[in-house]
C-alpha positions in Angstrom: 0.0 0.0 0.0 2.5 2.2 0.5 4.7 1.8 -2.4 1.5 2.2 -4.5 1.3 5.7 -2.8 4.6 6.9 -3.4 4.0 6.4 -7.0 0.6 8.5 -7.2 3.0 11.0 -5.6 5.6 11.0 -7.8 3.2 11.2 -10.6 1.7 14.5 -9.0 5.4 15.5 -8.8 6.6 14.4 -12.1 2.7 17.0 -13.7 4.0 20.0 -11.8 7.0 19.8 -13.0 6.6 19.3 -16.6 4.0 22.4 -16.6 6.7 24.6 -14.9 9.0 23.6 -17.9 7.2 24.6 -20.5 8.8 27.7 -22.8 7.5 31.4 -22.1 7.4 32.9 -25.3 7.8 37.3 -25.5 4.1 37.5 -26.9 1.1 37.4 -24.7 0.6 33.7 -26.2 -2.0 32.0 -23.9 -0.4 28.9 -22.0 -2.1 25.6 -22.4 -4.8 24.7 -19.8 -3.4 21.4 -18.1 -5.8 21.1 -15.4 -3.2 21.7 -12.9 -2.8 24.9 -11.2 -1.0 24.1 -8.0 1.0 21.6 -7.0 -1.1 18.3 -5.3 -0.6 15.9 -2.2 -3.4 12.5 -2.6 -5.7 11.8 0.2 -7.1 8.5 -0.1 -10.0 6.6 1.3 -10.5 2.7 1.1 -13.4 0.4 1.2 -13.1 -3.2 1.6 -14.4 -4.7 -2.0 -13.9 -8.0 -0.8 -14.0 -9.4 2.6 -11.5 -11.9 3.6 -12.3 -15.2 5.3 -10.4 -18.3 6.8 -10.7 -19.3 2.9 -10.0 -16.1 0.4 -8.0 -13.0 0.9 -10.1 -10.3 0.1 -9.3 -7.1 -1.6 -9.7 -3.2 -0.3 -9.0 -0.3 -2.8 -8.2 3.2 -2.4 -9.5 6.2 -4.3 -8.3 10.4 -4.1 -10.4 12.6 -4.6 -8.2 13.2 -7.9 -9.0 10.2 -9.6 -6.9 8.2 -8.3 -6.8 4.7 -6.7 -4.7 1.7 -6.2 -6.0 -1.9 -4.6 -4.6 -4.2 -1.6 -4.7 -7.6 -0.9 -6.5 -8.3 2.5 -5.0 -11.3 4.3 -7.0 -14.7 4.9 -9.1 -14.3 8.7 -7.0 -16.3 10.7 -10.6 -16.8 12.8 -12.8 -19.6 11.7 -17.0 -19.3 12.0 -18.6 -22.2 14.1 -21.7 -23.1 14.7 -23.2 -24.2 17.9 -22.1 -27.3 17.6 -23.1 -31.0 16.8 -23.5 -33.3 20.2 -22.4 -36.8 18.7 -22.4 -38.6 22.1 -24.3 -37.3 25.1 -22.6 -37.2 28.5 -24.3 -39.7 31.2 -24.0 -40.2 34.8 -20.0 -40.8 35.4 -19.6 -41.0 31.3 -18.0 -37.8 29.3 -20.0 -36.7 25.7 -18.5 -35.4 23.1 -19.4 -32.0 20.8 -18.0 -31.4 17.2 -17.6 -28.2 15.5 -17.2 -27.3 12.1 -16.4 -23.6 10.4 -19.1 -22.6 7.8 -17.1 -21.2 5.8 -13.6 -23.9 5.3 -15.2 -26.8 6.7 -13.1 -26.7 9.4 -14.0 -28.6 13.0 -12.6 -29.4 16.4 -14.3 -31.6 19.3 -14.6 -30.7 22.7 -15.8 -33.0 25.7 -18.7 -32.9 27.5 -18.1 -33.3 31.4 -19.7 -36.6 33.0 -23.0 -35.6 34.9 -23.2 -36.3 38.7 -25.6 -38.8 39.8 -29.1 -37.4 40.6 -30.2 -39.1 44.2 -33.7 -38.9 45.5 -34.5 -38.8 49.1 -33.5 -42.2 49.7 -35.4 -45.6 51.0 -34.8 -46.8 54.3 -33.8 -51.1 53.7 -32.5 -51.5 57.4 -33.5 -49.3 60.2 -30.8 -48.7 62.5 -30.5 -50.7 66.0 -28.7 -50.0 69.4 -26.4 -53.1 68.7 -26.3 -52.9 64.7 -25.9 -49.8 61.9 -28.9 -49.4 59.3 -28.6 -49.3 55.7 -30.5 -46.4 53.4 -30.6 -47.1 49.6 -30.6 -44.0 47.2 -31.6 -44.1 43.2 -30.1 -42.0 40.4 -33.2 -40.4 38.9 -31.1 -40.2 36.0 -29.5 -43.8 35.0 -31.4 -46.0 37.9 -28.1 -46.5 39.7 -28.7 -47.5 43.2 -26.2 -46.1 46.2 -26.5 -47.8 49.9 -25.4 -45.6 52.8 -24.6 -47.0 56.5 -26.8 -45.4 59.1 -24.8 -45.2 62.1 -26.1 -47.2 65.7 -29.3 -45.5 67.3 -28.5 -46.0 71.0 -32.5 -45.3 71.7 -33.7 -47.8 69.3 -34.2 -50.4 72.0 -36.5 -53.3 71.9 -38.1 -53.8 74.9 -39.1 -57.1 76.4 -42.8 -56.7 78.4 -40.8 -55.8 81.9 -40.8 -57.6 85.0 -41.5 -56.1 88.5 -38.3 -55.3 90.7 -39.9 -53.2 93.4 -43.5 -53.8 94.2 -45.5 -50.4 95.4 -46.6 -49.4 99.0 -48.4 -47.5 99.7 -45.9 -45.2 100.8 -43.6 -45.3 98.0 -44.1 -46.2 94.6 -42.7 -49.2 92.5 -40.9 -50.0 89.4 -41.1 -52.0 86.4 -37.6 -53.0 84.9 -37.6 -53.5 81.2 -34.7 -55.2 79.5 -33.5 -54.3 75.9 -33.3 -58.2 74.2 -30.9 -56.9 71.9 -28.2 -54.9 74.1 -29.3 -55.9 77.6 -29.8 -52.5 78.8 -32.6 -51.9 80.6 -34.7 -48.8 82.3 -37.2 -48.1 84.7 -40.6 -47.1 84.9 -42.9 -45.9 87.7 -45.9 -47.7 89.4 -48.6 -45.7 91.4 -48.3 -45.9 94.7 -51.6 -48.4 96.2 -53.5 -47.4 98.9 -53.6 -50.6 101.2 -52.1 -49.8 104.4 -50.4 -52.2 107.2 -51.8 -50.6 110.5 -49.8 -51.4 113.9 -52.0 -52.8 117.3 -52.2 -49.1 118.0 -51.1 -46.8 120.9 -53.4 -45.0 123.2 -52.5 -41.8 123.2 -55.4 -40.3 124.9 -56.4 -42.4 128.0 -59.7 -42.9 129.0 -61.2 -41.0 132.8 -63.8 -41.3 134.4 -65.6 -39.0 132.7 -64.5 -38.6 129.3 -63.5 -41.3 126.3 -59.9 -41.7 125.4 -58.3 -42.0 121.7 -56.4 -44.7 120.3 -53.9 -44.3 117.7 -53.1 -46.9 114.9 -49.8 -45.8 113.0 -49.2 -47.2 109.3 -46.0 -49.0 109.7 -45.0 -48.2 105.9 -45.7 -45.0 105.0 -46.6 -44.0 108.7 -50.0 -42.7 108.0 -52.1 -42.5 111.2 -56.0 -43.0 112.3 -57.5 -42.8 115.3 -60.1 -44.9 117.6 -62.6 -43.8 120.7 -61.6 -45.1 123.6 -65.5 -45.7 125.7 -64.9 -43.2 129.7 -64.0 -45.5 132.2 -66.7 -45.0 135.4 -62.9 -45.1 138.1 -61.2 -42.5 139.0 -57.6 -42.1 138.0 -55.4 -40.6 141.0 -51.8 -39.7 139.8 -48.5 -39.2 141.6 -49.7 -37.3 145.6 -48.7 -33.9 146.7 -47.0 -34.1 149.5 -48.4 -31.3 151.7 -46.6 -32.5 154.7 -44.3 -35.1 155.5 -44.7 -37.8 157.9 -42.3 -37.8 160.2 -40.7 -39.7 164.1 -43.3 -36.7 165.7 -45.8 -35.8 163.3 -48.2 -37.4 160.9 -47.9 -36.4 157.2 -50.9 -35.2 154.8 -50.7 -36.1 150.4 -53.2 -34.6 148.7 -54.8 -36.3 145.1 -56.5 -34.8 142.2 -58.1 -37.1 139.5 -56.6 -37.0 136.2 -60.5 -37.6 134.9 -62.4 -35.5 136.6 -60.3 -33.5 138.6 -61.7 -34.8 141.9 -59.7 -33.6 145.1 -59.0 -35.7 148.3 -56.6 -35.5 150.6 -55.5 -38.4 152.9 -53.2 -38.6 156.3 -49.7 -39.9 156.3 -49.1 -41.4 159.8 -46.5 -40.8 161.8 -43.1 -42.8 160.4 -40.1 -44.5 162.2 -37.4 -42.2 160.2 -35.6 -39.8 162.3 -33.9 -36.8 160.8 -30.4 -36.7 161.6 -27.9 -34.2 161.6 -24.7 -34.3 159.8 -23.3 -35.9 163.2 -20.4 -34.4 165.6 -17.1 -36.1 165.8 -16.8 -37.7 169.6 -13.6 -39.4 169.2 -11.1 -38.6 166.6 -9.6 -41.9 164.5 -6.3 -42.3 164.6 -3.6 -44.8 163.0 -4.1 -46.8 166.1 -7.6 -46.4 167.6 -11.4 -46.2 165.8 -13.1 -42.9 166.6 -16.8 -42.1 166.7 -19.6 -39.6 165.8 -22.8 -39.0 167.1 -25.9 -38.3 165.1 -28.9 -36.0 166.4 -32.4 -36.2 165.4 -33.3 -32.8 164.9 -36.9 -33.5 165.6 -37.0 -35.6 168.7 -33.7 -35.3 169.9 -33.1 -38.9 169.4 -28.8 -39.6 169.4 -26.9 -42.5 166.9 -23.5 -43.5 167.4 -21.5 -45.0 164.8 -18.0 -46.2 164.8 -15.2 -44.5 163.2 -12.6 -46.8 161.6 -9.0 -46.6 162.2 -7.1 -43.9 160.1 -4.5 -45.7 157.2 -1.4 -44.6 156.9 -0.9 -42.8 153.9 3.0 -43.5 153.3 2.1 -47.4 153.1 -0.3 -46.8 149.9 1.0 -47.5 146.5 2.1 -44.1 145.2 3.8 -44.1 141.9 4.7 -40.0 139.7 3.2 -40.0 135.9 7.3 -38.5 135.5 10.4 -38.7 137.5 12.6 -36.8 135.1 12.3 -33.3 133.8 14.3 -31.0 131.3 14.9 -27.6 132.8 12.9 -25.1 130.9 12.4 -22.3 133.9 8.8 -23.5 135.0 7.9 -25.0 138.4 7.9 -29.3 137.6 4.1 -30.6 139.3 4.5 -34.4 138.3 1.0 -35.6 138.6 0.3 -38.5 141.4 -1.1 -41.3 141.7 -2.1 -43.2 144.9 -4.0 -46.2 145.2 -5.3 -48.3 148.0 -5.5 -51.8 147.2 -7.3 -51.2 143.9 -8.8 -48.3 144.5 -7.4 -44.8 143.1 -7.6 -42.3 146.1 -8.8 -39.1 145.0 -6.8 -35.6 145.0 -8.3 -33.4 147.9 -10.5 -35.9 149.4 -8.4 -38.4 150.6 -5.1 -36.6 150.5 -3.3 -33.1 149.4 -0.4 -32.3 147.8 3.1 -29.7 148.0 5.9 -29.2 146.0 9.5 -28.6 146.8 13.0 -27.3 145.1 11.0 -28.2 141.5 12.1 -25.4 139.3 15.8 -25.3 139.2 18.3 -28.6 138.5 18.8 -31.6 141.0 16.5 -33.1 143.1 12.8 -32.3 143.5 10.3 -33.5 146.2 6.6 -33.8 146.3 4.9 -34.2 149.4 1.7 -37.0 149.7 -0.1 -35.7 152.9 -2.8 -38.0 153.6 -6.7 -36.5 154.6 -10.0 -38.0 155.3 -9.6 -41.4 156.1 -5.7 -41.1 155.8 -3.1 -39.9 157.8 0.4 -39.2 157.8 2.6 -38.1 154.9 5.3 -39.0 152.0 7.9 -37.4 150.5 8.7 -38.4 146.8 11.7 -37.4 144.5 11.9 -36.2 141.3 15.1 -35.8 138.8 15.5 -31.8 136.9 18.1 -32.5 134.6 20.4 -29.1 133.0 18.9 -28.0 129.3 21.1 -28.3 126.5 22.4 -25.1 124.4 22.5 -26.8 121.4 19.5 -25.7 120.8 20.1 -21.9 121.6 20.5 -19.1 119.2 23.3 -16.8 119.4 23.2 -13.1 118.4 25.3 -10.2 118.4 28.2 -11.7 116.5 28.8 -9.7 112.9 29.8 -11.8 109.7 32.9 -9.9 110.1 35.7 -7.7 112.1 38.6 -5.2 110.5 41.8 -6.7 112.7 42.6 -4.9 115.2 46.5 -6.2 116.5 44.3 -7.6 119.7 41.6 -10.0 120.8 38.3 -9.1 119.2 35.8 -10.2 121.5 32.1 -9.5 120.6 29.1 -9.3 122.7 27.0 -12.4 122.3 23.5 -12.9 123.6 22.3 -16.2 124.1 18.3 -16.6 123.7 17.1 -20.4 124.7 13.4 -21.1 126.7 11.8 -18.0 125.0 14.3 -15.5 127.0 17.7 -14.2 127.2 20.5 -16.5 129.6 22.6 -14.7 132.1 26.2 -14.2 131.6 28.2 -16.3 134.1 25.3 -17.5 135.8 23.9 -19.2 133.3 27.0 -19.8 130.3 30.4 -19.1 130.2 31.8 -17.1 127.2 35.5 -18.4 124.9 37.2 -17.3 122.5 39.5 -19.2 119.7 42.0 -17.5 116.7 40.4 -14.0 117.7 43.9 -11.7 117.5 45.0 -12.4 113.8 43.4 -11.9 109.9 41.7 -15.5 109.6 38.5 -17.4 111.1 38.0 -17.0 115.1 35.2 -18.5 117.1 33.4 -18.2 119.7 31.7 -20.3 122.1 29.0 -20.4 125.0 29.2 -23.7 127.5 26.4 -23.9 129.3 26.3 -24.0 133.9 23.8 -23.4 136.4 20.4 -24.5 135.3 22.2 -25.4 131.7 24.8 -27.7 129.9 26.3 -28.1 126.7 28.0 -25.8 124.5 27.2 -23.9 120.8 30.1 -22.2 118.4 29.8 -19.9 115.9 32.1 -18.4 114.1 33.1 -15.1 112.4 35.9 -13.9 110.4 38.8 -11.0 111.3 39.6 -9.4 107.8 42.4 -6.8 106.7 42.5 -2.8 107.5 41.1 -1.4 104.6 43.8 1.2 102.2 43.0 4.1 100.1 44.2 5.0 96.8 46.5 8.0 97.3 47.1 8.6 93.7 45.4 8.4 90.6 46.9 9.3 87.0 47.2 8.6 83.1 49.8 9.9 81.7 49.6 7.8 78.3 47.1 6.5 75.6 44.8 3.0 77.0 47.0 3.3 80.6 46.4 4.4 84.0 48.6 4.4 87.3 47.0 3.6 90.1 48.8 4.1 94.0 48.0 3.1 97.4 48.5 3.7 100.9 51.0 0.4 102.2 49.6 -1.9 104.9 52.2 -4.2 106.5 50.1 -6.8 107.0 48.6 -8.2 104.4 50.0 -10.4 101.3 48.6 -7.9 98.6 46.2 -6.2 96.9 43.2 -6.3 94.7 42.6 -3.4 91.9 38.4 -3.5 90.6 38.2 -1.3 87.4 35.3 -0.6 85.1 34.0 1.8 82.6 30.7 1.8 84.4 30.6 3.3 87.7 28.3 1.0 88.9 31.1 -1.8 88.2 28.5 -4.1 86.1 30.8 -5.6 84.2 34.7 -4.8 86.0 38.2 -6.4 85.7 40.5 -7.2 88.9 44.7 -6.6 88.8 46.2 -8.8 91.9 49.2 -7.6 92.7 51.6 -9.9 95.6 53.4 -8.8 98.3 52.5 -6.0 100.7 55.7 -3.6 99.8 54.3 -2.7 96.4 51.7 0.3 96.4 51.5 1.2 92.7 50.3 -0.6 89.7 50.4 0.4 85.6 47.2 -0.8 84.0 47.2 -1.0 80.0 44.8 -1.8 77.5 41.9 0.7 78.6 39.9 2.3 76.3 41.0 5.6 75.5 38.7 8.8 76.1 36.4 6.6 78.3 36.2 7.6 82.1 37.7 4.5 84.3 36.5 4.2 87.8 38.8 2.2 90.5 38.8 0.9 94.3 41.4 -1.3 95.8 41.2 -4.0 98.2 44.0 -6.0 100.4 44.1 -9.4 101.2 46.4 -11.6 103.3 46.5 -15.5 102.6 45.6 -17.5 105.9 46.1 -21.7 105.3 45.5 -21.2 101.7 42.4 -18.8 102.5 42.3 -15.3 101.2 40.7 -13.0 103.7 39.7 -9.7 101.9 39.4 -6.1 103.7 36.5 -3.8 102.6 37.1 -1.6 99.7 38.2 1.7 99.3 36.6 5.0 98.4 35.8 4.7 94.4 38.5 6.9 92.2 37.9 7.6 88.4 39.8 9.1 85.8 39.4 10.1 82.1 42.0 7.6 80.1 44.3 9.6 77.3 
């Protein structure tokens, strides 16, 4: 198309140039008309003249508005025209079809599949039902090719069979009963209710109401199941029914008595005399002759209405120091509270009693040794026994010991610290109570001290604390170079050397140490620091006691800016 373009154009060209060529004469002679007054540029339109198809190009041409025109070849369509199709197999249930399709214009065709259709179930028919023991089976039809499915329905744990149920518990009529059926296919069984009947077992009855002289009395009959009750009419008896007599006033050695009656029935009143009775009304009787270990005694008794005197016998007193007297403890620990062994004392078989028959005292029974109890005897006993006891020193193992500190700078002498000694809920006494020692205590090392128990105590307890080096000071502190500082210290005699702690962080969270031997040196070059950072430093001694190192506290923290 566009070579057939260039051509019209040179054409137009090739026109304008032969009319500017033509000679110019000197007369007025008129010039040719060519048709061309200016020079032209084509402008062409085309229409298709032939469509092209999968078959046949087609042709399109091209006209100016000059005249002009030139044609071009239109491709074949590299689309084909199908129809809807031709089904030659049909898809079924589970089966693929098959479609064909053909161009209408070249003939053309290409098949594509048909997807297999799903099967089409209906609602299903139930072939087995379900059991408690065994699963069911539901059959469902294709409504589409007649194909026929079974499913599984699971175990129905409620589709029992039940047998016609046998009676485990009969009914009363206060409670009801039960029938108990059993599943024949699983065994399982349940329960169901019976009415309650309304027979009921009466008892021979109670009378609750008795009968008087002049009214009826009421028997009650009680249900002995459900304990319903009823009652009877008991017919009025024609006797009178006299309960328990007031005593008005008794009968005594001088004096009759009177009782007086009222009937239960009727409420009749009598009152009937008590003659005089043979019972004398004693006193509580006066000791005549005391009884001693030796000889009976006697008492007299006075009736205090007539006068009339009883003497009775008092028996010989026992000795009290010949019963069988035995302490529930004859040994004690000392814990600063008065020791009151019960007692027991015992005559023959029988256990005298505490205050009737005899008294008890207590002797030296709060300190250590010996103890005593004293069995005076009372009553119908006499005399008195002394019996010992055993209060034995408490141990101070078991004390606690205060006062000492982890710790003590050395001194050059003894260091002897105050310890308190807290046992039995209080604080012991210094010398009359414990003793106070002290092991190791003048040099830098581990000293003791102990408490040994005396007086009221025994035993000993330790503990220990440790005597640690004078502190020193750092005297100087420089850096006089890059990553170095110089670190001195005030000397101390005697210890075995020194300890340097040095960090970046002031806080020492993460710190190095420089040991440094021998108790003469008292400077120390550190290299390696980081330069421009502030260092912070404390110092230490230590002195080396049977392969021990026994550190002072440290000094006052120093820091310096590292060149």
């Amino acid at each position: 198309m566009k070579i057939n373009q260039r051509l019209a154009a040179l054409v137009c060209a090739a026109a304008a140039v032969f009319t500017q060529a033509l000679p110019v004469t000197a007369l007025d002679t008129e010039v040719p008309d060519t048709g061309i007054t200016e020079e032209h540029i084509h402008s062409y339109t085309g229409v298709v003249t032939k469509e092209a198809t999968c078959a046949e190009e087609g042709e399109m041409v091209y006209s100016c508005e000059c005249g002009d025109s030139y044609v071009e070849t239109i491709p074949k369509a590299t689309s084909h025209k199908y129809g809807v199709g031709e089904v030659i197999t049909e898809a079924a249930c589970g089966v693929e079809g098959k479609v064909v399709y053909t161009c209408k214009i070249c003939g053309r065709s290409y098949t594509e599949t048909i997807p297999a259709l799903s099967h089409q179930l209906d609602e299903g028919v139930v072939s087995k039902k379900a059991t408690c023991t065994e699963k069911g089976i539901v059959t469902y039809t294709c409504t589409l090719c007649g194909s026929t499915f079974d499913r599984e329905l699971p175990v129905d744990a409620d589709a029992h069979e039940w047998g016609d149920g046998e009676v485990t518990k009969l009914p009363s009529c206060k409670e009801p009963g039960i029938t108990t059926y059993t599943c024949t296919l699983c065994g399982t069984t349940k329960e169901e209710e019976m009415p309650r009947t309304e027979d009921h077992q009466w008892n021979e009855g109670e009378v609750t109401t008795q009968p008087t002289c002049g009214k009826a009395g009421v028997k009650t009959f009680t249900c002995e199941v459900c304990g319903l009750k009823r009652t009877e009419e008991i017919p009025a008896t024609g006797n009178h029914y006299f309960g328990k007599a007031e005593v008005i006033k008794e009968a005594d050695c001088t004096h009759a008595g009177l009782k007086h009656y009222v009937c239960s029935g009727c409420g009749l009143e009598i009152d009937t005399v008590v003659p005089k009775s043979a019972a004398h009304k004693f006193d509580s009787g006066k000791v005549t002759k005391e009884a001693t270990l030796t000889e009976k005694g006697s008492i007299t008794y006075t009736c205090t209405l007539c006068g009339k005197k009883l003497t009775k016998t008092l028996p010989k007193l026992k000795d009290i120091s010949k019963m069988s007297i035995s302490l529930a403890s004859n040994n004690f620990t000392y814990d600063g509270k008065a020791k009151t062994p019960d007692v027991t004392v015992k005559d023959g078989t029988k256990v005298l009693t505490k205050g009737t028959d005899y008294t008890l005292s207590y002797t030296s029974n709060t300190n250590t040794g010996t103890g005593y109890v004293t069995i005076k005897g009372k009553g119908s006993y006499a005399s008195s026994v002394k019996k010992a006891f055993t209060i034995t020193a408490a141990d101070l193992s078991g004390a606690v010991l205060s006062g000492v500190e982890k710790s003590y700078t050395y001194k050059g002498k003894g260091i002897t610290p105050a310890v308190k000694v807290t046992l039995l809920s209080r604080t012991l006494g210094l010398g009359s109570e414990y003793t106070v020692s002290f092991t190791s205590n003048k040099a830098i090392g581990t000293a003791k001290v102990t408490v040994k128990g005396t007086g009221n105590f025994k035993g000993s307890k330790s503990v220990s604390f440790k005597i640690i080096p004078k502190k020193t000071d750092i005297s100087k502190l420089t850096s006089t170079k890059a990553g170095r500082i110089t670190v001195k210290w005030n000397k101390n005699s005697t210890v075995t050397g020194y300890q340097i702690v040095y960090s970046n962080d002031k806080k020492f969270a993460s710190k190095k140490t420089a040991t440094v031997t021998g108790a003469k040196t008292v400077s120390k070059t550190i290299k390696g620091l980081a330069s421009g950072k502030n260092c912070y430093v404390k110092i230490r001694c230590y002195k080396t006691v049977g392969g021990t190192k026994y550190y002072s506290g440290y000094s006052a923290v120093r820091s310096i800016k590292v060149k």
